[in-house]
C-alpha positions as CSV (number, residue, x, y, z in Angstrom):
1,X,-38.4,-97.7,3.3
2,X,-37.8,-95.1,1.0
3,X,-36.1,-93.0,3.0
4,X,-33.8,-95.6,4.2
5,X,-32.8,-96.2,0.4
6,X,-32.1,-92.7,-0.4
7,X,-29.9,-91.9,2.6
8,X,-27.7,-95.2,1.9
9,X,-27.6,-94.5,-1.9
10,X,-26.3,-90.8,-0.6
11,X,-23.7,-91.9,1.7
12,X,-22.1,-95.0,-0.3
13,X,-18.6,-94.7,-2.3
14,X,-20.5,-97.5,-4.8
15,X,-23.9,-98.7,-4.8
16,X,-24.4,-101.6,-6.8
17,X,-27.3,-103.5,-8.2
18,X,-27.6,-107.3,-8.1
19,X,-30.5,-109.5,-10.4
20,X,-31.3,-112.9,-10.5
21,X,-31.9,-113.5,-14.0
22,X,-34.3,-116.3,-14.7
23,X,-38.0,-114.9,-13.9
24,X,-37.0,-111.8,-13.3
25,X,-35.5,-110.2,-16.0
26,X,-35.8,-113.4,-18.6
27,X,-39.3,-115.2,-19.0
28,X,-38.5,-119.0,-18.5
29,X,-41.8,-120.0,-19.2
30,X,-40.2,-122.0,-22.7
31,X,-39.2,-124.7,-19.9
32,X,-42.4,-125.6,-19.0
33,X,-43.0,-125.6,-22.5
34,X,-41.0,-127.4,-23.9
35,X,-40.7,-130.2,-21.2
36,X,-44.6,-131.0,-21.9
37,X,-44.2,-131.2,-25.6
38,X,-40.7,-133.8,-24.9
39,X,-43.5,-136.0,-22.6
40,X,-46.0,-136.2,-25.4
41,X,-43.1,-137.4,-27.9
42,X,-42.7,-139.8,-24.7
43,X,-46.1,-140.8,-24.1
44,X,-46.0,-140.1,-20.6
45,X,-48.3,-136.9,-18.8
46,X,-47.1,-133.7,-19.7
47,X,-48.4,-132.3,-16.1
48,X,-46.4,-135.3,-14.3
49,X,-43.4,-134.9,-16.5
50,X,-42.8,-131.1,-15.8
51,X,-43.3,-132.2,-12.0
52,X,-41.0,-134.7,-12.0
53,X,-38.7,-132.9,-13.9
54,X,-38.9,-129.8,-11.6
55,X,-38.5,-131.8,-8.3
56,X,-35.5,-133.6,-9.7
57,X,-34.1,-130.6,-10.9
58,X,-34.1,-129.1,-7.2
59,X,-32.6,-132.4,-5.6
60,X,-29.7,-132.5,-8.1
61,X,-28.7,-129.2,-7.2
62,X,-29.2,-129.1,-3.5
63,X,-28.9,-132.3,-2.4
64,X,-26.0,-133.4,-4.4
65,X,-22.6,-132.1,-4.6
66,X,-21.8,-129.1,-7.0
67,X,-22.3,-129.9,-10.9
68,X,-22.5,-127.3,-13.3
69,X,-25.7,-126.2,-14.6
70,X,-25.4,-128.6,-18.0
71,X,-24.5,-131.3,-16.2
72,X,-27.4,-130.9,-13.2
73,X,-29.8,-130.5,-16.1
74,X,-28.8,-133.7,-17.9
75,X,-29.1,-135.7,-14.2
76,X,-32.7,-134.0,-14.0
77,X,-34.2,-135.5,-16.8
78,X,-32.2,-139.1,-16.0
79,X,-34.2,-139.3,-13.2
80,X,-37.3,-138.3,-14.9
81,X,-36.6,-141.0,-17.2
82,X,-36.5,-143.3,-13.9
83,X,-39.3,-142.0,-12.3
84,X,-41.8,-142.2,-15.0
85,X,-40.5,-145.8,-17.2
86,X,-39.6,-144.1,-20.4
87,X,-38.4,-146.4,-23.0
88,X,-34.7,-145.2,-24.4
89,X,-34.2,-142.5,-22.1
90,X,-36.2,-140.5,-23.8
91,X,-36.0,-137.2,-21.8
92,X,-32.2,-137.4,-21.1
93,X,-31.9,-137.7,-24.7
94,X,-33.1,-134.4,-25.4
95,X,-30.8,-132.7,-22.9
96,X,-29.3,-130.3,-25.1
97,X,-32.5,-129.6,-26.8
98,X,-33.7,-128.0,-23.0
99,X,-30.8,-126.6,-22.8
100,X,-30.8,-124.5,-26.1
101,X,-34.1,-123.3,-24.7
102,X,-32.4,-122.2,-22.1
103,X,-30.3,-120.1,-24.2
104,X,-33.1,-118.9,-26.2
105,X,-35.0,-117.0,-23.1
106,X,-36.2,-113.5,-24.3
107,X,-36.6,-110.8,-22.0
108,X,-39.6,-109.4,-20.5
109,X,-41.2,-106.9,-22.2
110,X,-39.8,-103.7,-19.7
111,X,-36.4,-105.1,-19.3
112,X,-34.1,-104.2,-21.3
113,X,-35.6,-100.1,-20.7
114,X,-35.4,-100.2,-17.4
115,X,-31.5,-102.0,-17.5
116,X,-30.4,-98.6,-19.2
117,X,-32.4,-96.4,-17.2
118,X,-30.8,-98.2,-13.7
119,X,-27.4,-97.2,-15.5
120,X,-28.0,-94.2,-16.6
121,X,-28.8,-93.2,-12.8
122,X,-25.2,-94.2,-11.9
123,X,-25.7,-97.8,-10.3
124,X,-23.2,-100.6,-11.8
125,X,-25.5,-103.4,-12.6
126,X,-24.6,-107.3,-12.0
127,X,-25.9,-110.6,-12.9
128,X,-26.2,-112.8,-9.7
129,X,-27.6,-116.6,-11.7
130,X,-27.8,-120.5,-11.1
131,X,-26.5,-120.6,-14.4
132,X,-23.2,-120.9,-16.4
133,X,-21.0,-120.2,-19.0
134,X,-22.6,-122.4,-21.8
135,X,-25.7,-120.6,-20.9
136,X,-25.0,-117.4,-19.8
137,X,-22.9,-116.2,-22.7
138,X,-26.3,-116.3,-24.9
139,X,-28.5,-114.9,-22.2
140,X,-26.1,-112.3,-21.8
141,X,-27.1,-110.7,-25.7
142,X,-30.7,-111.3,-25.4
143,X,-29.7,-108.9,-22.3
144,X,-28.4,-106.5,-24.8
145,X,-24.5,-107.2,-23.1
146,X,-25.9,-104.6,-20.7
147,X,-24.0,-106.0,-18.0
148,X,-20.9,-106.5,-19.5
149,X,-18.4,-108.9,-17.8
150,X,-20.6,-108.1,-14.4
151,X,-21.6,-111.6,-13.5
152,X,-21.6,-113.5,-11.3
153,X,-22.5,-117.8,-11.1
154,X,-23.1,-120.8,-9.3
155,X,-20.3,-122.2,-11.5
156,X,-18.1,-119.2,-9.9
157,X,-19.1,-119.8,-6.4
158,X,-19.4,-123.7,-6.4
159,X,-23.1,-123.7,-5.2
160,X,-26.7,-122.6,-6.6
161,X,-28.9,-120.2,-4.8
162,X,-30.4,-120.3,-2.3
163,X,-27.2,-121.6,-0.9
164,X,-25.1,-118.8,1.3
165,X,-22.4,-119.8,-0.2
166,X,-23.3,-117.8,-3.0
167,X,-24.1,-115.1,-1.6
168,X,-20.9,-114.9,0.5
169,X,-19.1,-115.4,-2.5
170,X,-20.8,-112.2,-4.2
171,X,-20.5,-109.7,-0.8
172,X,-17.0,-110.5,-0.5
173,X,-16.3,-109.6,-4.4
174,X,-18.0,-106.3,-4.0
175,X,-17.4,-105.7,-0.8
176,X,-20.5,-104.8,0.1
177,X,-19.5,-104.2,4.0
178,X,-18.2,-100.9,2.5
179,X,-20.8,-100.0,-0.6
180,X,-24.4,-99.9,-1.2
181,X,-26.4,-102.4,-2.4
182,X,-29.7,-103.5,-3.3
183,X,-30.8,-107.0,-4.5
184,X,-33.3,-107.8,-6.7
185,X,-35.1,-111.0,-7.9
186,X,-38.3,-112.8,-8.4
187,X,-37.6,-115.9,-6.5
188,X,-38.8,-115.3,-2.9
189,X,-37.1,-118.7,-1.5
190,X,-34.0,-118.5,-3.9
191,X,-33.0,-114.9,-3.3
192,X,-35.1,-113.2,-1.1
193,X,-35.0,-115.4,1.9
194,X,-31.0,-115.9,1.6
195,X,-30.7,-112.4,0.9
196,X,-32.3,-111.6,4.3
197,X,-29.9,-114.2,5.9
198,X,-27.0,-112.1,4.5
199,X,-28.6,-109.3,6.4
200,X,-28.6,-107.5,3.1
201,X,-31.6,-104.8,3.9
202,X,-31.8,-103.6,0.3
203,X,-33.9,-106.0,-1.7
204,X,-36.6,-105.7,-4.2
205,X,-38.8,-108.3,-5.1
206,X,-40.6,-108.7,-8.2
207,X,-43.4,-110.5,-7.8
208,X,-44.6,-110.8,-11.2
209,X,-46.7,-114.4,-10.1
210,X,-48.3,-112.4,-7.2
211,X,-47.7,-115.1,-4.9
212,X,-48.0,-114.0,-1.3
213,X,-45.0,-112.8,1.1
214,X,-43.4,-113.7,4.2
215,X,-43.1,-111.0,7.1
216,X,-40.2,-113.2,8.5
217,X,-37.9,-112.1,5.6
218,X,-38.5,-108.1,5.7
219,X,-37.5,-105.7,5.5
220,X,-38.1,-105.7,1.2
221,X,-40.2,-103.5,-1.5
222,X,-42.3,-105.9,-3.8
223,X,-43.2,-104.7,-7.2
224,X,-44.9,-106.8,-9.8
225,X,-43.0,-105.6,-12.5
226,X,-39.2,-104.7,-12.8
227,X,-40.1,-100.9,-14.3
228,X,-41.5,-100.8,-11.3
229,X,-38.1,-100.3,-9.2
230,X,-37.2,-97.0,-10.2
231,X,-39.5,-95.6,-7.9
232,X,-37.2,-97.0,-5.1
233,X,-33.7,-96.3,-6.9
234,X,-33.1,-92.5,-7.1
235,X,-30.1,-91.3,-9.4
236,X,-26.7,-91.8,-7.4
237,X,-22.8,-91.1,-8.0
238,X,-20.5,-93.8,-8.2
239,X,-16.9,-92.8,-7.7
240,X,-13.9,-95.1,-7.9
């Protein structure tokens, strides 16, 4: 697999870098968090509430039309509020207090390092997120504005990952049928999976949950920690 990676890296005009962002280069663990501490205020079960919220969460983003990430957040916790008989809407309520939390994600503790060290070896670094704007723009300095206006979003491409859409939104920008690229992400069904669909061969997973793989989606390199990539990204030249 190696080899593969160093002779596309040597052979590309660009060679380009993609990350999903939430779990992989910003702990989102504050979600689960918070959304148990907003069902005790409720009086319902924190383990049931961050269930619910989760499942509802998925179904407004891939099984309703496009809405941005605000807005698909808010109709999460609605239907929380349905499915579990709060009084007063209590979770939709607090909407933008989950949201701020998602502003406030930190990185993990070898990101921001390895970010520079990816750039100092020449690759151009983008943010691929089911995120937007009212989001992004914060998680963007906790990032250190390492990537600069290089991002891309669901509210750019109209749908959430693991949606090809996406995707082909993304390979068409960058034109990656004529430059080298390598994704990487933590989500194995959200980026991994699709990824493989695209026929992109380059793709790291970080598997920082240690949850086990699927064969059917390979070729990929799994690492458990994002330092851990620069083993499989040697120093490349990117001309114009």
């Amino acid at each position: 697999m190696l080899l593969s990676f160093l002779f596309l890296f040597a052979s590309s005009k660009k060679t380009y870098l993609t990350f999903d962002v939430y779990g992989t280069l910003l702990n989102i663990s504050t979600v689960e968090i918070e959304v148990r501490k907003m069902a005790e205020e409720c009086n319902v079960d924190p383990f049931d509430a961050y269930s619910t919220y989760k499942n509802y969460a998925d179904i407004v983003c891939y099984g309703e039309d496009y809405s941005d990430f605000d807005e698909t957040l808010r109709k999460a916790l609605f239907w929380t509020d349905l499915k579990l008989k709060t009084n007063n809407s209590c979770f939709v309520n607090n909407s933008e207090r989950l949201i701020n939390v998602f502003k406030n994600f930190k990185p993990f503790p070898e990101t921001l390092a390895t970010l520079q060290e990816m750039k100092n070896r020449g690759y151009e670094i983008y943010i691929m997120s089911n995120s937007a704007n009212i989001v992004m723009d914060e998680n963007r300095k906790a990032l250190g504005d390492l990537f600069g206006d290089h991002v891309f979003l669901a509210q750019y491409a109209k749908a959430y990952k693991p949606q090809l859409q996406f995707f082909q939104y993304v390979h068409e920008k960058l034109d990656f049928d004529h430059n080298n690229h390598t994704h990487i992400a933590q989500g194995f069904w959200s980026d991994i999976m699709p990824a493989s669909l695209m026929k992109w061969e380059n793709k790291i997973w970080v598997n920082r949950k240690h949850t086990l793989p699927s064969s059917k989606f390979e070729p990929f390199i799994e690492v458990s920690t994002l330092d851990q990539a620069l083993e499989y990204l040697p120093p490349v030249e990117n001309t114009d």
